[in-house]
Structures are given as C-alpha cells and as structure tokens.
C-alpha positions as CSV (number, residue, x, y, z in Angstrom):
1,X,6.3,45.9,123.1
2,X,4.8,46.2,126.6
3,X,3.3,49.4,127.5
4,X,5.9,51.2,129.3
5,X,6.5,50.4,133.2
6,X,4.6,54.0,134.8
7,X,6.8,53.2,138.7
8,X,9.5,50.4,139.3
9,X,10.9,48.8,142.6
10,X,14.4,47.8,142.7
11,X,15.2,45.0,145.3
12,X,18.2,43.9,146.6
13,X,19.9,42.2,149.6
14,X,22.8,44.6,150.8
15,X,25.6,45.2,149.1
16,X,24.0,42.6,145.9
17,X,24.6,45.2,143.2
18,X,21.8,47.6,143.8
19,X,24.0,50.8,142.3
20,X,24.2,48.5,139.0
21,X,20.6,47.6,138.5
22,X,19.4,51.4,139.5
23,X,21.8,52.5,136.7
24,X,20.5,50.0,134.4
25,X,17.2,51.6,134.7
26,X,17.9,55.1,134.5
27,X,19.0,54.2,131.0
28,X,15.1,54.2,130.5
29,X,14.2,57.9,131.9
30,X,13.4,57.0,135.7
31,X,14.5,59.3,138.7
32,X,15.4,57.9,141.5
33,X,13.0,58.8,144.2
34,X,15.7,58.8,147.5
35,X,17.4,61.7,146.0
36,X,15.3,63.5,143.4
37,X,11.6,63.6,145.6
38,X,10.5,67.2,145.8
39,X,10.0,69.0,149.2
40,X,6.2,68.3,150.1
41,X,7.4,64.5,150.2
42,X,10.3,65.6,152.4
43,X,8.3,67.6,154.6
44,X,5.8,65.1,155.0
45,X,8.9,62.8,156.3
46,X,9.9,65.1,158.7
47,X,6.1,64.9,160.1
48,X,6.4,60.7,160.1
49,X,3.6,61.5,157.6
50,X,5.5,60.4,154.3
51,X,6.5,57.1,152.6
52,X,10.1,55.8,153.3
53,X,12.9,57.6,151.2
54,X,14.5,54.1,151.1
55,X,12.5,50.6,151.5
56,X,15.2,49.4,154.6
57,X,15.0,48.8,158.3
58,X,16.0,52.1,159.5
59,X,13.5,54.7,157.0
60,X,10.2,52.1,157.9
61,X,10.7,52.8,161.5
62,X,10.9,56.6,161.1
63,X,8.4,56.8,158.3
64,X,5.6,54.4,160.0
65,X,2.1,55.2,160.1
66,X,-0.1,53.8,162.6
67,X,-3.0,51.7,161.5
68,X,-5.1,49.5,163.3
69,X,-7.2,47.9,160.7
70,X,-5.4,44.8,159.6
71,X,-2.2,43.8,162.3
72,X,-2.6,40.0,161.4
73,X,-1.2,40.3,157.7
74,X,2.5,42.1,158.2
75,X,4.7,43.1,155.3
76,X,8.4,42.7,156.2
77,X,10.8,45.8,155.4
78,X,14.3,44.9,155.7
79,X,16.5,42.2,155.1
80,X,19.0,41.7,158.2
81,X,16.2,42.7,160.6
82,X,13.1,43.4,159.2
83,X,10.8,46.0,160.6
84,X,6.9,44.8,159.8
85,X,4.4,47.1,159.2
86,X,0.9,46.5,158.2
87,X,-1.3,46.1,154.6
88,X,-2.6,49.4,154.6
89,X,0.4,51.0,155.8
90,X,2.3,49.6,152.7
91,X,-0.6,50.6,150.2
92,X,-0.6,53.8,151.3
93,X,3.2,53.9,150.8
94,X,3.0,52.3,147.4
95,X,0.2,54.5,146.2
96,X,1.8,57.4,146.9
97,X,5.0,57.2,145.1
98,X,5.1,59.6,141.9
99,X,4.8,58.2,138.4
100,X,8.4,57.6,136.5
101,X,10.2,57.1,139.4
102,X,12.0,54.1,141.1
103,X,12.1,53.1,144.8
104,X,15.1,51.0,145.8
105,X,14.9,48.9,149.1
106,X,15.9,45.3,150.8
107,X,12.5,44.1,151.1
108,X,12.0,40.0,151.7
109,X,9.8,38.5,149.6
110,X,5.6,38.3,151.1
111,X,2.5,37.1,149.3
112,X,0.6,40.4,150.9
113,X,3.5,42.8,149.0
114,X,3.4,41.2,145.7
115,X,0.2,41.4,145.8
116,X,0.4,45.7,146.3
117,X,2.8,45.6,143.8
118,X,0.3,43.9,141.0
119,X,-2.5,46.4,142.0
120,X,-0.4,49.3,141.4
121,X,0.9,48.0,138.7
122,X,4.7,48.2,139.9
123,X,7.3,46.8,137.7
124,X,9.7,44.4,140.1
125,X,13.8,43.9,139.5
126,X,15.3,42.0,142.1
127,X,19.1,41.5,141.9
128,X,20.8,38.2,143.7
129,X,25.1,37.9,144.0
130,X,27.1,35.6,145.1
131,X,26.3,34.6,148.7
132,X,29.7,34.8,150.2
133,X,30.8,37.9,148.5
134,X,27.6,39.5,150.0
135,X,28.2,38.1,153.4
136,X,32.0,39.9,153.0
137,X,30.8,43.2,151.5
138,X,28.2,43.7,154.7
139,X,30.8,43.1,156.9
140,X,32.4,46.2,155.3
141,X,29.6,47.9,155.1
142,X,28.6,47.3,158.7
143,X,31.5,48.4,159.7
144,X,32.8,51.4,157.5
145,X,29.8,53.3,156.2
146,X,30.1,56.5,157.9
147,X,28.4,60.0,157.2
148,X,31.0,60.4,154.4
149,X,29.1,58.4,152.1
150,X,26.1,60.9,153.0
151,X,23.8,57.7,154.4
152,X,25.1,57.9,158.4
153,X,26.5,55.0,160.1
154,X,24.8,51.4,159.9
155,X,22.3,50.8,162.4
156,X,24.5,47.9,163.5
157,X,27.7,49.5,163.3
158,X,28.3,49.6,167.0
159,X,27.4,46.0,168.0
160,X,29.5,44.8,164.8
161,X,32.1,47.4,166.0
162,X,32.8,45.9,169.5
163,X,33.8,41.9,168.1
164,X,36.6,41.0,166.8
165,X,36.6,39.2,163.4
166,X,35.6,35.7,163.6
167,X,32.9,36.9,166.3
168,X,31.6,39.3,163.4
169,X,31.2,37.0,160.4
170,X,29.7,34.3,163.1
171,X,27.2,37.3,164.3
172,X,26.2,37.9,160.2
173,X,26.2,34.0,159.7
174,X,24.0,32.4,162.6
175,X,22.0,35.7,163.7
176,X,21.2,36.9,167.1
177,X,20.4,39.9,169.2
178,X,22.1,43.2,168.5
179,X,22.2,45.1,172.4
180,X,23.2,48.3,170.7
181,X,20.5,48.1,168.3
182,X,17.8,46.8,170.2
183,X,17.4,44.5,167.1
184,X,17.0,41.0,166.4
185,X,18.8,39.8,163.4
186,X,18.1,36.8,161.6
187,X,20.7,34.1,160.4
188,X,22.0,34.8,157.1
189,X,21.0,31.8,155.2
190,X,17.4,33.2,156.2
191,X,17.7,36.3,154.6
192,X,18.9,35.4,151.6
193,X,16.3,32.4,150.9
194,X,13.7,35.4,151.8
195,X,14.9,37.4,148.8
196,X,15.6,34.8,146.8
197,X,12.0,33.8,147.0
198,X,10.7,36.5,144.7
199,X,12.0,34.8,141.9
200,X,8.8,32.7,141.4
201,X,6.7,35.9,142.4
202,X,4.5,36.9,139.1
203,X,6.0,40.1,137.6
204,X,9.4,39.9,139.0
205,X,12.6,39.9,136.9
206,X,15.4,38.3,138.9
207,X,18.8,39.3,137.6
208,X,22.3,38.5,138.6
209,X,24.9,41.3,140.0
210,X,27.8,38.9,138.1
211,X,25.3,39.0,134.7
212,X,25.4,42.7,135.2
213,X,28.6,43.6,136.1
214,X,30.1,43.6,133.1
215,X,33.8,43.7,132.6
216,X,34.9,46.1,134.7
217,X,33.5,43.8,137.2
218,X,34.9,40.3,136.2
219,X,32.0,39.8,133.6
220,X,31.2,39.6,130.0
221,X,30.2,42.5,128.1
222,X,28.1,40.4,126.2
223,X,26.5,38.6,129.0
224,X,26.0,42.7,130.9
225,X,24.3,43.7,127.5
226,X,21.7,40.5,127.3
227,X,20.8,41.3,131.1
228,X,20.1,44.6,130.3
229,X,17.8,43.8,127.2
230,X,16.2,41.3,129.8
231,X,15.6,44.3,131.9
232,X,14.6,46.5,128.7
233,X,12.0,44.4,127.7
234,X,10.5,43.9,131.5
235,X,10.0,47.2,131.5
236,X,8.5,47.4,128.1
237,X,11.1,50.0,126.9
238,X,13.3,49.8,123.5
239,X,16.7,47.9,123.4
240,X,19.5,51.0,124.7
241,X,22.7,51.5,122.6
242,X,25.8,49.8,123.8
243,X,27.6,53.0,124.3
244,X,24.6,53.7,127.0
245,X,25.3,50.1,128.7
246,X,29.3,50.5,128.9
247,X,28.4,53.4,131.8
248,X,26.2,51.4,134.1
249,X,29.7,50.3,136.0
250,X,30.9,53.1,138.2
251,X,32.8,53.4,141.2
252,X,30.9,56.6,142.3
253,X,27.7,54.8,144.2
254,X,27.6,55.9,147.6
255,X,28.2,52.4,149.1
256,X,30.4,51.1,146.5
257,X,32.9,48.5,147.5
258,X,35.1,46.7,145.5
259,X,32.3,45.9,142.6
260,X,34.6,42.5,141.6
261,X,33.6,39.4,141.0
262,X,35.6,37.0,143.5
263,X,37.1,39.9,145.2
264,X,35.4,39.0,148.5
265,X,38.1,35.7,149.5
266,X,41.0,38.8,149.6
267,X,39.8,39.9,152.7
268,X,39.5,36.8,155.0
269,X,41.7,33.8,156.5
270,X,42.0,30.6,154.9
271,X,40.0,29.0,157.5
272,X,37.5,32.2,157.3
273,X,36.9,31.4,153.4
274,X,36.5,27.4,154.0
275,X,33.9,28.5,157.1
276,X,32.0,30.6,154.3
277,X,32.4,28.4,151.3
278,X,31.0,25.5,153.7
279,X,28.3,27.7,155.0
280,X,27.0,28.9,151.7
281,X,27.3,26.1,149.6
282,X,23.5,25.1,150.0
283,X,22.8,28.8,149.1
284,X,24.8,28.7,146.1
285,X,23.1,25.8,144.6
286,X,19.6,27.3,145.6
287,X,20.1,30.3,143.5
288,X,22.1,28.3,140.7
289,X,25.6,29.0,141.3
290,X,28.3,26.2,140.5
C-alpha cells in the first residue's frame, strides 16, 4: 500500500465526467476545496490575493497574481481558452491548497505543471469521454448554465447565444474569436489532444467517464467497480465496499446533463451526427475508442 495521497487534482475537459471522478474520491475522506474552503481563503479571493476556487478560465483571471520573475515558461489554465499564468504564480497556488482536499479544474497538459505537481507531491486523476458526446454536452452547457446551477452563466454564453445551430457546433469544432468574450478559443481537436496528453505524464491516472459510469450511465458495474480500485490504489487508500461505489452516480452535480452513454446523437441532425462522427474519428482512435 502507498502512503496515503495528502492533496489530489482532478482534471477534466468540460462536461467529461468530472462530478463522477470527484465522487469517486470522496469515497476516500477528501473535501472538496470549491465548496468546503474556510473564510480566510475566501477572503483572500475577494483581495485577488488567493488561489483559484476552480482550476478554469474564468477563476485564473480573477484569482491572478502578478509576478515578474519567470514570463517565458507559462502554465495554461483552461481548456476552451486558456488563460496562462506564470511558474511561480502556479506554485504559489499549488502550495497553498490545504492538506486532504481536492481541487478540480480543466487544465491542459504542460511539462512546467507536472512538474509542480511532483514537488508537492499532488496525486493526478484525469478523466477522458467520448469526444462527440463532450463536444454535445458543451454545447449545452454553453448555452444553458445559468445562476440556477449556483456557477453563473458560461463566459461564452453570449457569443454561443447569438448563432444558430450549425454556426455553434462549427464555432466549438474549428475555434475562433469570441467578440463577446474577448477570447480566443482554440479548435476542439486541440483541446482535447492537450488533455489527453497527460496520460503519459508520470503520476497521472487517466480514467474513462464510460469505465466510471456505471450502469446508471450505460456501463458495467463491474467495469465502474475495477476503475474505482484503479483509483483506490493511485491514491494509496483500501479497496471501498460496493455499496459505497453504487452512489458515485447522481443526478444532483451542479452541471449534470444527461450522464448517458450515447445519449449525445439525440440531440443533433443526421447530417450534424455524420459532421461529428467524421470530425472526431481521429480523436477517438487517439484516446482508444472503437
């Protein structure tokens, strides 16, 4: 048994299946640092002083320090359009969050951040899904998330707001500048080959969202409890009981979608899901899909 993982970073691409894998490793005792942080940390946000809440595009630019002694080395935060702060900046963050917690984010892979992560001695889950049904459940998520869900609207909610169907899955696809925004987004096949690359990164656990999902999801029990004894072990905790591992699934998370496997082809045209199946086919087989 491995000594016992002290802080954890769960990565994801939007919409990949991050509610499972934070779930998965709650199991094991750790707080989740968005929502459970005490008030000095808060505080220190409101000042611009603190580390993000969240590892995204949005909480990097409000939480950003200036630093001027290393701008050659940047560390990008955010998948969709990453915001890029420097080395120390990102140590600083890293150091400072508490002990038996976990920090979720969409951070693309760099040599300079795995490289934090080994010095502080970070344990690293990454989860990956289905390419399409991520492209899909952005759109959604782009377009829908509101302050109901408690997280405000998406930054590029307006500028995904004002196209029309085709025009939005084209935008997510190929990239380009969001005016609303002020934003450059980078082409999807991009992004996902930037988080897909952390599966060769030393102390990373890659897992699958249709490994975890379980079936509730479209999955196998059997196959959800391996990938969570994957994850057990990574962490260097004891196997949990099955009746712990039948709860991971819920349709509680606060950007939960549809959570199926396969589910994403319901909500496009015929010639919208041969456009996607075409465009992400070289994905698919990159990250070992069939």
């Amino acid at each position: 048994m491995n000594i016992p993982a002290q802080r954890v970073l769960i990565n994801s691409l939007p919409k990949s299946g991050t509610h499972l894998l934070t779930r998965s490793v709650e199991l094991f005792g750790y707080k989740e640092y968005f929502t459970q942080r005490g008030i000095i940390a808060k505080m220190r946000e409101k000042l611009g002083m603190g580390a993000p809440k969240l590892l995204n595009y949005r909480q990097a630019l409000l939480s950003r320090k200036v630093q001027a002694e290393d701008t050659q080395h940047l560390i990008p935060i955010g998948a969709l359009s990453p915001y890029y702060v420097n080395v120390p900046t990102a140590r600083a963050w890293f150091d400072s969050y508490p002990h038996d917690y976990y920090v979720h984010g969409h951070v693309p892979f760099s040599t300079e951040l795995a490289e934090i992560l080994d010095h502080y001695e970070y344990r690293h889950l990454i989860i990956m899904r289905d390419p399409s049904a991520v492209v899909v459940s952005q759109l959604k998520h782009i377009l829908y998330n509101n302050d109901q869900t408690g997280m405000g609207m998406h930054f590029l909610h307006q500028d995904f707001a004002s196209l029309d169907a085709q025009q939005q899955l084209d935008f997510l696809l190929n990239g380009g500048f969001a005016q609303h925004a002020g934003v450059a987004m980078q082409d999807f096949h991009r992004v996902y080959e930037s988080m897909l690359a952390w599966r060769d990164a030393p102390g990373c656990l890659l897992i699958k969202f249709e490994d975890l999902v379980g079936e509730q999801g479209g999955g196998s029990a059997e196959q959800q409890r391996a990938t969570v004894e994957k994850i057990a072990e990574h962490l260097g905790h004891n196997k949990p009981q099955a009746t712990q591992i039948e709860g991971i699934y819920s349709a509680q998370s606060r950007t939960f979608n549809s959570g199926k496997i396969g589910a994403w082809q319901d909500n496009l045209s015929d010639a919208q899901v041969e456009q996607l199946n075409e465009y992400c086919a070289p994905l698919r087989a990159m990250a070992g899909y069939s």
